[in-house]
N, C-alpha and C positions, 0 to 999 in steps of 0.2 A: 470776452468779459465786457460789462458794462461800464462806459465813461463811467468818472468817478463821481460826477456832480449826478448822475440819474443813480448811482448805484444805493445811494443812501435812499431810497425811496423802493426797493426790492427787498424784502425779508428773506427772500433766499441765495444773496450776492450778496447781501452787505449783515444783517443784522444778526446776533446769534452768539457775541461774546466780544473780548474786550483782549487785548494784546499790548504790553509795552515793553519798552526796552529802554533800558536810562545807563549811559556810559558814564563814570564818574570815576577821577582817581587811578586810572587803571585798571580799573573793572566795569564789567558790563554784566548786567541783567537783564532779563528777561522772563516775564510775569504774563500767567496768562490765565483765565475764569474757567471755572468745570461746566459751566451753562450749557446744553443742547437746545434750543428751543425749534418748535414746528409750528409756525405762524404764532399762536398766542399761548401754547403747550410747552411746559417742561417738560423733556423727554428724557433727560440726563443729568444728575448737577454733578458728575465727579471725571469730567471728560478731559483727560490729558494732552494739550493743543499746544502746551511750547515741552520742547525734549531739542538733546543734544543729537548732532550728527557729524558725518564726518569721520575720517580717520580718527579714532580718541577719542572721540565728541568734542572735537577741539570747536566745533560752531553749533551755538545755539539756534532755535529756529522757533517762530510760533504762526498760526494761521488764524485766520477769518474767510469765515465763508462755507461752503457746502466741503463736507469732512470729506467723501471720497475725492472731490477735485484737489483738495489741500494736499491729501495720502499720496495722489499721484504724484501732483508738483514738488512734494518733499522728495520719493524717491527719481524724479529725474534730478534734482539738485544736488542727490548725493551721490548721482554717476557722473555729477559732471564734475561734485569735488575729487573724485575718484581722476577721470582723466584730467586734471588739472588741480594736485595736490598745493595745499597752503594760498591757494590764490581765490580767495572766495568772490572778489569784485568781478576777475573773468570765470569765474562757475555761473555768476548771478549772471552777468549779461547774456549769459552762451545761453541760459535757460530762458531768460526772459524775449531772444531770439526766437527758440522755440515756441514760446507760449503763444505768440504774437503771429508766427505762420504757422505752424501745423495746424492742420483741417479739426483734428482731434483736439489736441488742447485746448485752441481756441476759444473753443464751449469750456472751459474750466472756466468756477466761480467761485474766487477764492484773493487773500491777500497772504502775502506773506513779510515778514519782517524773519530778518536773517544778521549775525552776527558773529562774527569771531574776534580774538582776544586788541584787534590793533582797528578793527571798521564795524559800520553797520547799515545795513541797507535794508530800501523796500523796495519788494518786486509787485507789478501790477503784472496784468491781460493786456494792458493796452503797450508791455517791452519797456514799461517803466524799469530802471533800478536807480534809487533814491536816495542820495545818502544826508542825513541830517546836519543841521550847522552844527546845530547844539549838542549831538549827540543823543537825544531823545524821540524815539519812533512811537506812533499811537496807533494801532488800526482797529478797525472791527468798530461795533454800534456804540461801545461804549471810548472808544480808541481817543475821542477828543476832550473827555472829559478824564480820563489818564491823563493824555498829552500835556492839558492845562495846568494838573494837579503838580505832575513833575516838575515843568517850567517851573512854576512857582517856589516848588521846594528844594530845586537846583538853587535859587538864592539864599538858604540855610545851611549855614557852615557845620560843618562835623556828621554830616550827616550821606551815610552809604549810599552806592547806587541800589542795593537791596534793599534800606529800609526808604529810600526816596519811591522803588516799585509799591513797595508794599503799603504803604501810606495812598498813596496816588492810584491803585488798583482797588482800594478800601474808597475812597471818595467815588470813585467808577462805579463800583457797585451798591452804593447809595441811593447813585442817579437815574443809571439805567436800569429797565427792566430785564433787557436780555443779557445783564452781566450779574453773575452770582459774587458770593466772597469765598468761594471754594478754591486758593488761588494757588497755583504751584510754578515755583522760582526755579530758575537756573542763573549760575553764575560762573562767567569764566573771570 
């Protein structure tokens, strides 16, 4: 995977949809766009990129980046909650191990934002895993323009970490082009 500072400037590492996740309250969300695009192409808008995994689907997950490398790095994530049940911070490292030396992986192009009921992290290519102050994760082309939108409406009382996604993923896809309003929630 590409640093992260060149990767925003590759439409097949970095651009392509919009990923958040906002912890509030005791719950966590996790919001993700149908968008496929192929350089300047819709190819898809009903593309389902955040789903539960896990024993239960006790941990949410969503991607950015090229679908088949996302497809792989989900299913090594979910063998590795498998050998190491309820601990998703050493699933995420053991993986992010892998991503970072195997000869294979390596070429994966792809982010992930991952959560379960008590954390939340991101994994990069580069053995990243990232866990937020705020409790707020953004990835993908439209991810900073989420990210901001959350911030912001994290300072508004009464208000869910699902309707803080859905708000803040509606701003995202105003903005960006390769982020739809096609949006689908998960919430633990």
């Amino acid at each position: 995977m590409q640093n992260l500072t060149t990767a925003a400037a590759d439409p097949i590492g970095w651009h392509g949809t919009t990923i958040l996740c906002v912890r509030r309250d005791g719950k966590v969300t996790m919001a993700g766009d149908g968008q496929v695009s192929m350089g300047q192409t819709i190819v898809k808008g009903n593309a389902r990129k955040v789903r539960r995994i896990g024993a239960g689907g006790t941990v949410i997950s969503g991607f950015a980046g090229a679908t088949a490398d996302a497809f792989t790095l989900l299913e090594r994530l979910e063998s590795k909650l498998e050998r190491y049940p309820n601990q998703l911070e050493r699933a995420c490292v053991e993986l992010a191990k892998d991503w970072r030396t195997d000869r294979y992986l390596r070429r994966l192009e792809a982010l992930m934002a991952v959560a379960d009921k008590d954390r939340s992290f991101t994994l990069t290519g580069n053995g990243d895993v990232l866990e937020p102050e705020d409790g707020v994760i953004g990835i993908g082309s439209g991810g900073n323009y989420a990210l901001a939108a959350a911030r912001a409406l994290m300072t508004v009382p009464d208000l869910s970490s699902e309707e803080i996604a859905r708000r803040s993923m509606k701003i995202a896809s105003d903005i960006c082009v390769y982020t739809n309003g096609n949006i689908i929630i998960e919430t633990l």
